[in-house]
TILO-573510 format. One record per residue: residue number from 1; residue in one letter; x, y, z of N, C-alpha, C, O in turn. Coordinates in steps of 0.001 Angstrom, whole numbers, plus 500000, padded with zeros to 6 digits. Example, Ala and Ser with C-alpha at 12.3 -4.5 7.8 and 13.67 -1.06 7.14 Angstrom:
<roses>
{rose 1 A {513190 494310 507800} {512300 495500 507800} {513200 496700 507800} {514236 496681 508465}};
{rose 2 S {512850 497750 507080} {513670 498940 507140} {512900 500030 507870} {513409 501138 508039}};
</roses>
This chain:
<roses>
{rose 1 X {514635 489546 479043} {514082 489790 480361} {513109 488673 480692} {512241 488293 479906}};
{rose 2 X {513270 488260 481686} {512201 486851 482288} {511119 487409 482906} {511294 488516 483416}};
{rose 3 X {510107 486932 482974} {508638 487428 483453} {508135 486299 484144} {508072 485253 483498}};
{rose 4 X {507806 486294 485195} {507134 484802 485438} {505665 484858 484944} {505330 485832 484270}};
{rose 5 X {504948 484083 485170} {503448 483669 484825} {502424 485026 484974} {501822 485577 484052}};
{rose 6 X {502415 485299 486044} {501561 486042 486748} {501786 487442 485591} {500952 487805 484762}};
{rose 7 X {502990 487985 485804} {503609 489241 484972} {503331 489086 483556} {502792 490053 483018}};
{rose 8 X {503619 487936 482746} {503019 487748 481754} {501207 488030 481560} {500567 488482 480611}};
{rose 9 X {500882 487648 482604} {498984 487051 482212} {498480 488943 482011} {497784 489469 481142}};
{rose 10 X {499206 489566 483251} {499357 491278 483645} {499579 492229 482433} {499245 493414 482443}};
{rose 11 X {500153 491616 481425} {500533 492029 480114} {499951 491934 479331} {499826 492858 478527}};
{rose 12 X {499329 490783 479199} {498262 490481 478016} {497044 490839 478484} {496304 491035 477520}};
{rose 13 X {496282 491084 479903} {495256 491580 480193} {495389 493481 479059} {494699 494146 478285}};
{rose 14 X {496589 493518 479649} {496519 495217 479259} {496869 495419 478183} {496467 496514 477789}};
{rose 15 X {497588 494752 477299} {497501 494546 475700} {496006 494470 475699} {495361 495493 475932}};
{rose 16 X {495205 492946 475369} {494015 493384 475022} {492562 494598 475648} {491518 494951 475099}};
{rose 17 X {493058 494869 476751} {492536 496542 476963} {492804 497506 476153} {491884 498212 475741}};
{rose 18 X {494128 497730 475762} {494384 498722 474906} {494053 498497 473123} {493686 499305 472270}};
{rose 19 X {494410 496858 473043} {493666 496136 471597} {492141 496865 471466} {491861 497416 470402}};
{rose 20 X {491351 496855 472368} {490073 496608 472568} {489057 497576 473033} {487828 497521 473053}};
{rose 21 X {489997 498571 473441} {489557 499960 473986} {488837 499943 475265} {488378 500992 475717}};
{rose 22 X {488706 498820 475882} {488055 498628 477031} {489340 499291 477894} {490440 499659 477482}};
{rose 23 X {488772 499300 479256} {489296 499618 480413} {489363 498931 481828} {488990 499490 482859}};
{rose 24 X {489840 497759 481771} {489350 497045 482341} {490737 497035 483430} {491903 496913 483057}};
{rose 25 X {490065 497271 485507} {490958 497529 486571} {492517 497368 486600} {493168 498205 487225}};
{rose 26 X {493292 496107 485813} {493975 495559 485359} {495147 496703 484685} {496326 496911 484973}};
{rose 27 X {494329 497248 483779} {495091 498163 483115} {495592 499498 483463} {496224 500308 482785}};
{rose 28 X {495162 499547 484689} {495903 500630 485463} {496663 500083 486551} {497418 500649 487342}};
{rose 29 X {496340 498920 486453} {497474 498392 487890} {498745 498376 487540} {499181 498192 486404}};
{rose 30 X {499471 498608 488716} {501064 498656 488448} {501089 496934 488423} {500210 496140 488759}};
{rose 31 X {502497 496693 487870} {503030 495512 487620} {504118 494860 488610} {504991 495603 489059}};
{rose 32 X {504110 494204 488783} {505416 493479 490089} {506582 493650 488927} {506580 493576 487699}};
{rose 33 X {507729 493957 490094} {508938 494091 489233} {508713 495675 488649} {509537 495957 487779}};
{rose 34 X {508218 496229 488815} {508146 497944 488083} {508330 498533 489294} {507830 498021 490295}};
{rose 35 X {509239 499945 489384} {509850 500791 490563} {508624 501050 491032} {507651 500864 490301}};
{rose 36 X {508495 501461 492165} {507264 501667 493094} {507706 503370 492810} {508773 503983 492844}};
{rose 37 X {506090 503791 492482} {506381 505208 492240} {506846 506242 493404} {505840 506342 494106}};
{rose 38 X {507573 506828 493803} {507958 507433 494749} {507231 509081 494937} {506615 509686 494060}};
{rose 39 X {507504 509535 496268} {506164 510687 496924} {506977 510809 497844} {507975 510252 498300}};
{rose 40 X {506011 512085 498106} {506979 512980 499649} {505858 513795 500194} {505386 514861 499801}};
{rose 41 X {505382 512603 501750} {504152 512560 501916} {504626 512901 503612} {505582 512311 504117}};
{rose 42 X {503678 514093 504493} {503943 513952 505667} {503240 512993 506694} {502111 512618 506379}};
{rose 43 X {503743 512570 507828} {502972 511811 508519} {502129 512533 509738} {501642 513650 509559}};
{rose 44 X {501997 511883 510894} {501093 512053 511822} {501669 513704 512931} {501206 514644 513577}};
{rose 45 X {502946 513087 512487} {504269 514039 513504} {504593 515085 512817} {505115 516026 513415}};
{rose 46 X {504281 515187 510934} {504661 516522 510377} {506110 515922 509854} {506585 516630 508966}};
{rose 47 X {506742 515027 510126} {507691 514091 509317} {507507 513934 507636} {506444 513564 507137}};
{rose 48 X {508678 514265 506867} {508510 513696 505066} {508866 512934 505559} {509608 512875 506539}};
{rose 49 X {507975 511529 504430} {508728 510270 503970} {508698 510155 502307} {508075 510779 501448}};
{rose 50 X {509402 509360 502271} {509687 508920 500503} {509746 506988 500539} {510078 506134 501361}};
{rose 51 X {509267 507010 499280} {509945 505456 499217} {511493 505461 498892} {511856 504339 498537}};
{rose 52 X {512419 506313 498909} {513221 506243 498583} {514323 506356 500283} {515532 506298 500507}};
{rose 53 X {513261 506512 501023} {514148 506648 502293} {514127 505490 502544} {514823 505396 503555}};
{rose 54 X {513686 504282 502214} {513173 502992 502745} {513761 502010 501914} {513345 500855 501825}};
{rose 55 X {515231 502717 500991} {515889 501350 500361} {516342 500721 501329} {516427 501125 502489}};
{rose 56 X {516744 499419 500787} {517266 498473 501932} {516462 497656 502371} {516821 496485 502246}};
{rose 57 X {515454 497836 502866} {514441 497117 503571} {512847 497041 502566} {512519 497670 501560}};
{rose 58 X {512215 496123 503268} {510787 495816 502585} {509928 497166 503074} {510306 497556 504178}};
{rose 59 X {508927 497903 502527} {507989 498003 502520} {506546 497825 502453} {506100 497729 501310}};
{rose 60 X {505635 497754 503501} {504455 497561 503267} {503324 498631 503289} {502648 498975 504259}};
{rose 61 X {503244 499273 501451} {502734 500602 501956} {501027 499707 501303} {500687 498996 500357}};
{rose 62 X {500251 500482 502821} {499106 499843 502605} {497961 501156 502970} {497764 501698 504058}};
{rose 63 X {497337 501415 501690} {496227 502685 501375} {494565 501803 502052} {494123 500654 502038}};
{rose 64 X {494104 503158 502579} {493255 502980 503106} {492139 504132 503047} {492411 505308 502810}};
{rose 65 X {490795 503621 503304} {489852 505043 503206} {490010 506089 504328} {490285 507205 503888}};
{rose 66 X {489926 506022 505387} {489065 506585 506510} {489822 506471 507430} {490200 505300 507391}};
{rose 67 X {490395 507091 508443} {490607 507092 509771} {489482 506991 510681} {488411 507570 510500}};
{rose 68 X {489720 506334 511541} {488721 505535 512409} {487567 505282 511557} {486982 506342 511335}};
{rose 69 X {487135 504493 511116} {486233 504125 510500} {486766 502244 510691} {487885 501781 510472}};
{rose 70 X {485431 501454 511193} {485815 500085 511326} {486413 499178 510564} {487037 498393 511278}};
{rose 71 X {486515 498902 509285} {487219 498318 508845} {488982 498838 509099} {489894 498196 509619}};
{rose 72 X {488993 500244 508501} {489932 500600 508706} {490874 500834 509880} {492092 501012 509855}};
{rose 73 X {489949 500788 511023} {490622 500639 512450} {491162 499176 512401} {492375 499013 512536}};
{rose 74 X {490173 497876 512178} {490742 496419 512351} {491736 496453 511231} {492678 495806 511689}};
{rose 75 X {492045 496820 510086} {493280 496578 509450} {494511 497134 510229} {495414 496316 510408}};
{rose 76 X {494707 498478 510754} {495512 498906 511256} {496327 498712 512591} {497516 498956 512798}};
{rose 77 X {495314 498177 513487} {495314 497357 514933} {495918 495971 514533} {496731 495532 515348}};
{rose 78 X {495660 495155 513367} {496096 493896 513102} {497966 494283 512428} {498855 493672 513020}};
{rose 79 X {498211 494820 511781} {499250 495864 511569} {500276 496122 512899} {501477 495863 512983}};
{rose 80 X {499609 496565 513637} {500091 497139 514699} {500467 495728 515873} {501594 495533 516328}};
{rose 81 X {499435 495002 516144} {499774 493643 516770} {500522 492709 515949} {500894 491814 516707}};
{rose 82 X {500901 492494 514833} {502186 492157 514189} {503103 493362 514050} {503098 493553 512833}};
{rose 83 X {503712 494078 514476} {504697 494891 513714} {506019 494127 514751} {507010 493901 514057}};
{rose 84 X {506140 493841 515760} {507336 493319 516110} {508105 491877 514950} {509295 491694 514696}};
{rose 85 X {506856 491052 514452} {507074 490537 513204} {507389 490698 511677} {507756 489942 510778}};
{rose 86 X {507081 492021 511791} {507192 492954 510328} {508715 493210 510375} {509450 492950 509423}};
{rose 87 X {509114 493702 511465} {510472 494076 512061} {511070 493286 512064} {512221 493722 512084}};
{rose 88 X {511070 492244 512056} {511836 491047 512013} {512473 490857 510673} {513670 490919 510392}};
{rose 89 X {511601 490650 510016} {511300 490618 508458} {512300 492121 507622} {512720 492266 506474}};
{rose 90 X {512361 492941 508766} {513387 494467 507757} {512094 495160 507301} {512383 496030 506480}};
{rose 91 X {510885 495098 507514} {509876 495605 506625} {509109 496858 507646} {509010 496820 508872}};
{rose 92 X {508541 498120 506564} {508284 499439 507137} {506668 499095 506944} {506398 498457 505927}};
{rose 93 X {505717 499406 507704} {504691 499594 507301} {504258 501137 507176} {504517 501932 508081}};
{rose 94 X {503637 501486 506093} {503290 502824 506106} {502337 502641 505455} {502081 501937 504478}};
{rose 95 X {501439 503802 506474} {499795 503702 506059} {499416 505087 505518} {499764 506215 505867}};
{rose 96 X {498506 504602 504454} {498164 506661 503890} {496978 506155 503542} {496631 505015 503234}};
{rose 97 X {496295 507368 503655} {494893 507827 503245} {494880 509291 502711} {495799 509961 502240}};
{rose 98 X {493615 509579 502916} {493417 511237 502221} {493409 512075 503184} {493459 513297 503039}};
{rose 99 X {493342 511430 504324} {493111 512747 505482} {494203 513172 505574} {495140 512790 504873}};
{rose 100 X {494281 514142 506561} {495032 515082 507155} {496341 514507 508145} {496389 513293 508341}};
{rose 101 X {497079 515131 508578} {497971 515243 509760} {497309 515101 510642} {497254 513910 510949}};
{rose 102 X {496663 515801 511335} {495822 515931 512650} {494822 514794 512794} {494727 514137 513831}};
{rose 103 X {493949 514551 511518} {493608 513213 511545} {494405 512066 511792} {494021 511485 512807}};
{rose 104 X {495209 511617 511332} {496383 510546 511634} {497163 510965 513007} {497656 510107 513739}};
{rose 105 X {497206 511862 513187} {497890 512013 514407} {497010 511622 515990} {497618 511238 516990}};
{rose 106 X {495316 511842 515928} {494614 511165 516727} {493986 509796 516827} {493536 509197 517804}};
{rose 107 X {494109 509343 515102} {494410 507953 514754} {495048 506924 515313} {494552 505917 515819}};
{rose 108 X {496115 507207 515207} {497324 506686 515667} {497398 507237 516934} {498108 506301 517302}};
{rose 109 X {497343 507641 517532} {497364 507755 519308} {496293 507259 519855} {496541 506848 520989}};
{rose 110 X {495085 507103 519502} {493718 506522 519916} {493830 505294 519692} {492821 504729 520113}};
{rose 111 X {494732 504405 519122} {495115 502876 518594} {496289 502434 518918} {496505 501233 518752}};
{rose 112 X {497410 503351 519498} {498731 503038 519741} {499399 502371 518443} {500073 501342 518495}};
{rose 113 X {499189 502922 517548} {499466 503022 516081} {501355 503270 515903} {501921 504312 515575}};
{rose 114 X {501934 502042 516219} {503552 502387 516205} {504324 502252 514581} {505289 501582 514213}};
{rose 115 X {503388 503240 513816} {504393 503248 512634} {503370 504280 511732} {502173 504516 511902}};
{rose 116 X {504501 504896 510510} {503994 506088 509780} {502263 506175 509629} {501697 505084 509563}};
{rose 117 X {501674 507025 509589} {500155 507088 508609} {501098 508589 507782} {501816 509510 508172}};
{rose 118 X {500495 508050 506362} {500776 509756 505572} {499430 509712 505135} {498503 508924 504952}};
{rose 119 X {499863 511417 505012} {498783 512200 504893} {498792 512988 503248} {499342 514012 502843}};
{rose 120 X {497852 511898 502533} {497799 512175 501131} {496952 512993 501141} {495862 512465 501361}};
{rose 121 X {496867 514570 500947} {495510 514938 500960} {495599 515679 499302} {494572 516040 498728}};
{rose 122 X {496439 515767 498925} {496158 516315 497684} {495928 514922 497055} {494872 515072 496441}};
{rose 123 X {496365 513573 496861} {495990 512455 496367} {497026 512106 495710} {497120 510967 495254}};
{rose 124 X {498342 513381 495492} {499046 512411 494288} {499836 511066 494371} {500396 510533 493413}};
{rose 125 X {499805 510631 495541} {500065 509175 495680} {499477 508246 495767} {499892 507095 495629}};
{rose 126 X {498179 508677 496067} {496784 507735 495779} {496523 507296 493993} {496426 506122 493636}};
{rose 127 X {496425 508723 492829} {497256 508686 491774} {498507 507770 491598} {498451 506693 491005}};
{rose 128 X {499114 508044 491897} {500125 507425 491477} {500350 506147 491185} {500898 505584 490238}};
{rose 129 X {499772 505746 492276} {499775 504364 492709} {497950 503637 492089} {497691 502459 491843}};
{rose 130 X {497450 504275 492043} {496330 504020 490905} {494862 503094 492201} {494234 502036 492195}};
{rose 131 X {494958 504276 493066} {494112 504092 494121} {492608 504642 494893} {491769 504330 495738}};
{rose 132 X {492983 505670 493922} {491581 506709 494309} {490712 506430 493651} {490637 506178 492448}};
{rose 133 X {489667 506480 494801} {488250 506388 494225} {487236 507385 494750} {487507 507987 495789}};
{rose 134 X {486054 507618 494103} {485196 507938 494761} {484637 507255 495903} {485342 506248 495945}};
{rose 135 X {483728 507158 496957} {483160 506123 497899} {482131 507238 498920} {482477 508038 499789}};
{rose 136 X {480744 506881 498379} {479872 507470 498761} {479903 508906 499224} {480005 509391 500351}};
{rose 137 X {479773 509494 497912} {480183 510654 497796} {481339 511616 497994} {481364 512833 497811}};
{rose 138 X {482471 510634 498488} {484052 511028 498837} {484951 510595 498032} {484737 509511 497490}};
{rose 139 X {486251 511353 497722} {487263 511362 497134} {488013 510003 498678} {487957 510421 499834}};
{rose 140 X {488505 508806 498463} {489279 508316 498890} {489928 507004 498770} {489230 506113 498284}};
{rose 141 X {491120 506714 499116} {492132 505880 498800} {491188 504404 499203} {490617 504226 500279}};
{rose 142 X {491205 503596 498222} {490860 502255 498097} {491780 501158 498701} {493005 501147 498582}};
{rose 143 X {491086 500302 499316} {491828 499723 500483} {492428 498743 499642} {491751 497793 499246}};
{rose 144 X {494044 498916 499217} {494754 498294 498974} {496286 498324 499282} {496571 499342 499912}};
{rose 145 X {497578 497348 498976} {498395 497325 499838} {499608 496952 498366} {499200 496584 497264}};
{rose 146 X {501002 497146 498689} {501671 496980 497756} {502772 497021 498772} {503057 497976 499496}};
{rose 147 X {503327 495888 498723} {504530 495459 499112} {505817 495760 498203} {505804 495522 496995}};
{rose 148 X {506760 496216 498764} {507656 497140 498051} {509088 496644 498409} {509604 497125 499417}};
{rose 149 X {509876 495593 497572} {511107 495158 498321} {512484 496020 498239} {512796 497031 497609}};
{rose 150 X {513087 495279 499041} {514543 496497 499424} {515014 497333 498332} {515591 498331 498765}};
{rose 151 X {514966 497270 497096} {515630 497594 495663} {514494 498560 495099} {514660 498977 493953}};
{rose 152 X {513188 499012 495900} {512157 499872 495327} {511308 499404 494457} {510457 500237 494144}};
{rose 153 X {511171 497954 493727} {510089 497577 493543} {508875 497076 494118} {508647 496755 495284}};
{rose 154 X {508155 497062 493137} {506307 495945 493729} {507238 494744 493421} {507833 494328 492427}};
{rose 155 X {507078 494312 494923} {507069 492497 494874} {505914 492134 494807} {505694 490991 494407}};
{rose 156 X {504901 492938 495154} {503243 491952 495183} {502022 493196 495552} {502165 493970 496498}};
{rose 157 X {500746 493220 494566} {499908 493983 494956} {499216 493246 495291} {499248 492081 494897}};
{rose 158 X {498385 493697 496113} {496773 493564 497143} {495830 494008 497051} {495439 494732 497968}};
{rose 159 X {494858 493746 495682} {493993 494910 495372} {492796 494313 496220} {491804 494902 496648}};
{rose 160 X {493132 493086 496335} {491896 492774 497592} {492011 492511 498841} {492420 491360 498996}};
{rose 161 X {491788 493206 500057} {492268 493220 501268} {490943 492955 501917} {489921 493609 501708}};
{rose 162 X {491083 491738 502875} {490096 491775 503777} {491032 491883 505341} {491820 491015 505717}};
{rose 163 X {490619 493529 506308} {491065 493639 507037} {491790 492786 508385} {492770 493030 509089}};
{rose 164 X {490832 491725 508357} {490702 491329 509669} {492232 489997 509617} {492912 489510 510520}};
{rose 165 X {492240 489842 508314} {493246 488757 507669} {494894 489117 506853} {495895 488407 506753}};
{rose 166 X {494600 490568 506351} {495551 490951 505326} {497017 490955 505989} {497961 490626 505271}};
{rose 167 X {497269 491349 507456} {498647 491621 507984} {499121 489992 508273} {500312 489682 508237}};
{rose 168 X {498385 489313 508469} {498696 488052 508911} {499182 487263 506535} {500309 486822 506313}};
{rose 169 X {498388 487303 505663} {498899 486975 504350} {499813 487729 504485} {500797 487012 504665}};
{rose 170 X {500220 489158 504521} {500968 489612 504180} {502395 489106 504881} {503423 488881 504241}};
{rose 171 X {502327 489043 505560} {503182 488455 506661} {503532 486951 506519} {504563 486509 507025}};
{rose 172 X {502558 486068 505738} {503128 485149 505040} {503613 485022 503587} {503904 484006 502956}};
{rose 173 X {503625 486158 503263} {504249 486058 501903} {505433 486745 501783} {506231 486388 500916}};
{rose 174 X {505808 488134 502869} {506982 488191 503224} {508235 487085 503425} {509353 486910 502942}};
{rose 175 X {507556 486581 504216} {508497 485629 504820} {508792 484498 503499} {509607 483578 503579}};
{rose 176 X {508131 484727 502562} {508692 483507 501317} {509509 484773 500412} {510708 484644 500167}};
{rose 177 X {508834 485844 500007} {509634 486459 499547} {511252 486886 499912} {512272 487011 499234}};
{rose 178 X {510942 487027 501252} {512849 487392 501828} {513370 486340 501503} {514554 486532 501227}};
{rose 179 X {513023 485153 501381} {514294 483765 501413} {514326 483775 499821} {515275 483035 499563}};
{rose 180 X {513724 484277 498472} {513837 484166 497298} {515535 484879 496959} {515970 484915 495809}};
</roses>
């Protein structure tokens, strides 16, 4: 099996975590090339989705804290003013947090929000995906993003997202990934 660089370095971080008994962020991150864990999460409309409804095409499932809350509004608005480009590309954006239905559902209508928000409220996809945190005194999803290509893997995680920029990288690394 071939590994490139990156997947390798991902391996030996978490070998010597587990060598070493430390715990270091690394070692809970999923790996590129590993199936994207799959969930059956409703959205804004009361709609299931799965990653498994979304073979074929790219995914960009991108976790977030807070509905309306500013950062999280400018990631989602930047999202939303590229999605005719995302579309281009074959790629779904789907957004989850911890809130609710009803939350995402005034979310996304107060932003003209043209694509999924799910509604993780029990967390197990926040889990899953190795995203939850506490954050001033709240249980919620850490603003990160995992690009998910047609075949159900991580082509690429994002454990660092700066809102105002992330749809526009992401959107350039799509576009190198589809021509691979």
């Amino acid at each position: 099996m071939y590994l490139d660089w990156s997947s390798k370095w991902s391996l030996f971080l978490v070998l010597a975590a587990t060598l070493t008994g430390s715990s270091p962020a690394i070692a809970d991150d999923l790996l590129s090339g590993q199936p994207a864990p799959d969930f059956e999460l409703r959205d804004q409309d009361g709609q299931l989705h799965s990653i498994e409804d979304y073979r074929g095409q790219w995914v960009a499932l991108y976790f977030y804290p807070k509905d309306d809350t500013p950062g999280c509004t400018t990631e989602a608005c930047e999202f939303r003013d590229n999605i005719f480009a995302f579309r281009k590309l074959n790629c779904q954006i789907l957004g989850v947090s911890l809130d609710d239905e009803a939350s995402h559902k005034n979310f996304a209508e107060k932003h003209g929000l043209p694509f999924p928000l799910l509604a993780d409220i029990e967390g197990t996809a926040s889990d899953a995906y190795g995203v939850k945190a506490k954050m001033y005194g709240m249980t919620v999803a850490k603003r990160q993003t995992f690009l998910i290509d047609p075949e159900g893997r991580i082509a690429k995680h994002y454990g660092k997202v700066d809102p105002e920029t992330h749809s526009a990288e992401l959107l350039a690394d799509l576009e190198l990934l589809s021509k691979q």
